[in-house]
N, C-alpha and C positions, 0 to 999 in steps of 0.2 A: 878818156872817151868823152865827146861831145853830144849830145841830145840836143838834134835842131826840133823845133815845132814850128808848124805851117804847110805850105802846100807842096810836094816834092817838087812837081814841075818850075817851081821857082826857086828853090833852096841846094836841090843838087847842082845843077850848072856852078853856082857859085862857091862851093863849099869840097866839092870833090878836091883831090881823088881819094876814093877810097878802099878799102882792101874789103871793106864788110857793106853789102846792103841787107837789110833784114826789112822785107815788104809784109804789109795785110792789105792787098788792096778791097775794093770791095767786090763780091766773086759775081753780084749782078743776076743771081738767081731767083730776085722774088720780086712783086711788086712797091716794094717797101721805097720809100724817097730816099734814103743813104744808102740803098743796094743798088745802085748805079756803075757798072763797070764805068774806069777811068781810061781816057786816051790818052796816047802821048809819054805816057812817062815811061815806058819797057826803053824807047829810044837814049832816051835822057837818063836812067840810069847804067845803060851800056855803056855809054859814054863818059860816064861820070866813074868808073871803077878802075883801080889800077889791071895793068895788061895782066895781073895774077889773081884777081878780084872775085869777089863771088858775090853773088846775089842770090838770098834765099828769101822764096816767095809764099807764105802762107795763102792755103786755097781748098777749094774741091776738086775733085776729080772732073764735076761737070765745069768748072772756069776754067780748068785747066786745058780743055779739050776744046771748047772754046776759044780759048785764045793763044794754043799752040803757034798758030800762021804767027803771030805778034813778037814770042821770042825769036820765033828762027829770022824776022826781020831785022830785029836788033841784034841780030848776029849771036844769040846766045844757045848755049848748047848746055840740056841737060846731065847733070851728073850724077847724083843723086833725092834721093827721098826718105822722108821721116813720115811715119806714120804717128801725130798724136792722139793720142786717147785720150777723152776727155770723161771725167770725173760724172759729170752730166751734160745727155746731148740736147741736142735743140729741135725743135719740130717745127718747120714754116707750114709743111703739106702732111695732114693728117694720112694721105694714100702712100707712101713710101715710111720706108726701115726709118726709126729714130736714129738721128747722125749723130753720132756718139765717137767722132772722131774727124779731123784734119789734118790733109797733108802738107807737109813744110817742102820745098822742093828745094836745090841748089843749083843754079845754074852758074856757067864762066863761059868770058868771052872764048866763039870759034877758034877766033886769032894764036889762042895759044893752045898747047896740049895741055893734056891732065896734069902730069907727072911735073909743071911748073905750078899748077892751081893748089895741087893735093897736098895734105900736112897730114900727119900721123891721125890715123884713125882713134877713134876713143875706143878705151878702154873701161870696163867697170872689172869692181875688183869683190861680184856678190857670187860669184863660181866658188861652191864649196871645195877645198879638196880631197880627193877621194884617192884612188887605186890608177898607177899608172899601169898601162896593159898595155898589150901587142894587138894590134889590128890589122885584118886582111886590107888592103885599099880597095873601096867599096867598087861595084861594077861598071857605076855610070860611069869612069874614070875614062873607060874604053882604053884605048892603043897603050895607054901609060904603062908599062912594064911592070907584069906583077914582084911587089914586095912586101915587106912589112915595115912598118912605120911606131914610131912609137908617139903616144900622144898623153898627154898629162891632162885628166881633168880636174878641173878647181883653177884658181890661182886667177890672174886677168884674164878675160875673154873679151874676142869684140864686143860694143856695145849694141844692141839688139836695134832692128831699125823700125819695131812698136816702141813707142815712148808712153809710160803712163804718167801724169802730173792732174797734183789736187787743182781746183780749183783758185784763185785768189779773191774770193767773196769775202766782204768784211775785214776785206787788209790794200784791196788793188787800191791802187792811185787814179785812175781810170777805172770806166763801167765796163771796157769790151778789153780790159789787159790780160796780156798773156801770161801766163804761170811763169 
């Protein structure tokens, strides 16, 4: 793995391609001089990702709605999202909920379907095991043809798509690093 530092808009062009972008840009919600949303780079990293590539974006939900028009210009199509929880949130606006959490998003180019992007979901392995039983298949299923199913719980289960992580105070490399 390589860790460029510097500006993207100058670093990706020359440095891609590549299968992983992992962005913070700044989400541009407050008056602050480094909360500045950035132009130009959603293009330049579309372009800079292999045709299987992904790009995940750290943000809020208000940057993200915000600058929806911006990915579907660079041709990028949402797939999924992580919900992180954070250890402690932050307060810019005393009138609104303590944000005590950010979402990580993952977008891939249009160009290609999922089922070339996707790799094996994660897995954790903190599912106790308990009692395998027989279950009805629940209702919302609709038309599905009623049966029974058998289902083991414990063992791997997908991984949850809240994340919780401490903090890295007092160990980060950086002042605004992520867990």
């Amino acid at each position: 793995m390589t860790l460029l530092c510097g500006d993207c808009r100058d670093l990706m062009p020359a440095h891609g391609p590549y299968d992983l972008i992992v962005a913070d840009p700044p989400y541009g919600e407050t008056s602050l001089s480094w909360d500045r949303r950035i132009t130009g780079w959603l293009p330049l990293a579309a372009q800079a990702l292999t045709p299987t590539g992904s790009l995940w974006v750290f943000g809020s939900l208000r940057s993200f709605m915000a600058t929806s028009g911006d990915f579907r210009a660079a041709a990028l199509r949402h797939a999924q999202e992580i919900v992180w929880e954070k250890q402690n949130g932050s307060v810019f606006h005393a009138d609104r909920f303590r944000r005590v959490h950010e979402l990580v998003v993952q977008f891939y180019p249009t160009s290609v379907r999922w089922q070339s992007v996707y790799n094996a979901v994660a897995t954790t392995d903190d599912a106790r095991a308990r009692v395998v039983r027989r279950k009805q298949r629940p209702p919302h299923t609709g038309a599905i043809p009623s049966s029974t199913y058998r289902s083991l719980d414990g063992g791997p289960r997908l991984a949850r798509s809240v994340q919780r992580f401490r903090n890295a105070h007092g160990r980060a490399i950086h002042p605004t690093e992520k867990p």
